[in-house]
C-alpha positions in Angstrom: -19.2 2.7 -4.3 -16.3 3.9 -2.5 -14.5 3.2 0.9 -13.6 6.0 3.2 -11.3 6.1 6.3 -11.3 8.7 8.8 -7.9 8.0 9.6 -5.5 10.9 9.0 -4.4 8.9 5.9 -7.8 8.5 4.6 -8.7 12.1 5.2 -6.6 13.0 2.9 -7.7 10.2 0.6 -5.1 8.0 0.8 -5.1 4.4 0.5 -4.7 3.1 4.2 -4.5 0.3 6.2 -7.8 0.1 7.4 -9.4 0.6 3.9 -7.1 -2.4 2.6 -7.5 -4.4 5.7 -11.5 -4.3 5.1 -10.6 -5.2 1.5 -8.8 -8.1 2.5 -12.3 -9.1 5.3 -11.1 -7.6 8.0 -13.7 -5.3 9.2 -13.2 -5.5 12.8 -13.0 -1.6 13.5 -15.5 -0.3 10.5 -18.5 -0.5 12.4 -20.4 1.0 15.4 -21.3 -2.4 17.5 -24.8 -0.7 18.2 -25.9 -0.3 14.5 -28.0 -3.4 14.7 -27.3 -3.8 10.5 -23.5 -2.5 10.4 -22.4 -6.2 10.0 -24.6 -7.3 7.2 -24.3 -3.8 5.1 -20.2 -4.8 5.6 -21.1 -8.4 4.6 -22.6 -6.9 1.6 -19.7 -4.8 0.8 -17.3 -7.3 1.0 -18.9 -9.7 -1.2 -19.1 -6.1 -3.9 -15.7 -6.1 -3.4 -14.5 -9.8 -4.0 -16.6 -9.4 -7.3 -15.6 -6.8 -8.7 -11.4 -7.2 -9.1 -10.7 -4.5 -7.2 -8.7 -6.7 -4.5 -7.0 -7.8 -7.1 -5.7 -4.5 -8.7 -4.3 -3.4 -5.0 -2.4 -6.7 -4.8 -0.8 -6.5 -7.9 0.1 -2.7 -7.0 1.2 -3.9 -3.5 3.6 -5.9 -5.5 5.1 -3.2 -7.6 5.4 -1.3 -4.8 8.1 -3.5 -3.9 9.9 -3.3 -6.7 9.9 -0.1 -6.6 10.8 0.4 -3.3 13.9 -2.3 -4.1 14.8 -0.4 -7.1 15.1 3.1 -4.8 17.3 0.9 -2.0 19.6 -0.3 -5.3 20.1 2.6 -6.4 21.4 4.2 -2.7 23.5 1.6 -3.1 25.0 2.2 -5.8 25.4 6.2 -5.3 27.0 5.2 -2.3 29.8 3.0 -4.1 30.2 5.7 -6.9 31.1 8.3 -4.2 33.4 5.7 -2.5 34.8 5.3 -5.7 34.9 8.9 -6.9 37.0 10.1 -3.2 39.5 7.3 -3.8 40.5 8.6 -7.4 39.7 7.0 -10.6 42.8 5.4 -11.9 45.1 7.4 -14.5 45.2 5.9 -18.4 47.7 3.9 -18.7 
């Protein structure tokens, strides 16, 4: 099974909100409000989806995204204080 977004994200096949926010229940915007079985097909889905431990894979990449994304700002940080440090002058031996 696979969930698709028409979002410019998802066109592209990107992992988006919208796919992650129906992952997560919310499935307010995935469905036509005149498809008479739109809401139990979803219903369906969702339970496919809690089963099957692929909520739990995005989490945990959620979650290294942020360390990631920490590691990134730390090192800015840093490159910023070594050029600080490299226009001052390193100090002579001795």
């Amino acid at each position: 099974m696979k969930v698709k977004c028409d979002c410019p994200a998802g066109r592209f096949g990107n992992f988006c909100k919208h796919k992650f926010g129906f992952l997560r229940g919310n499935e307010s915007w995935l469905y036509d409000e005149y498809d008479e079985n739109a809401h139990e097909n979803l219903e369906k889905i969702h339970e496919w989806v809690q089963g099957s431990g692929c909520l739990d894979l995005i989490i945990e990449g959620s979650k290294l995204q942020r360390v990631i994304d920490e590691a990134e700002n730390n090192m800015k940080s840093f490159r910023k204080k070594l050029a600080a440090s490299m226009k001052t002058g390193l100090p002579g031996p001795g």
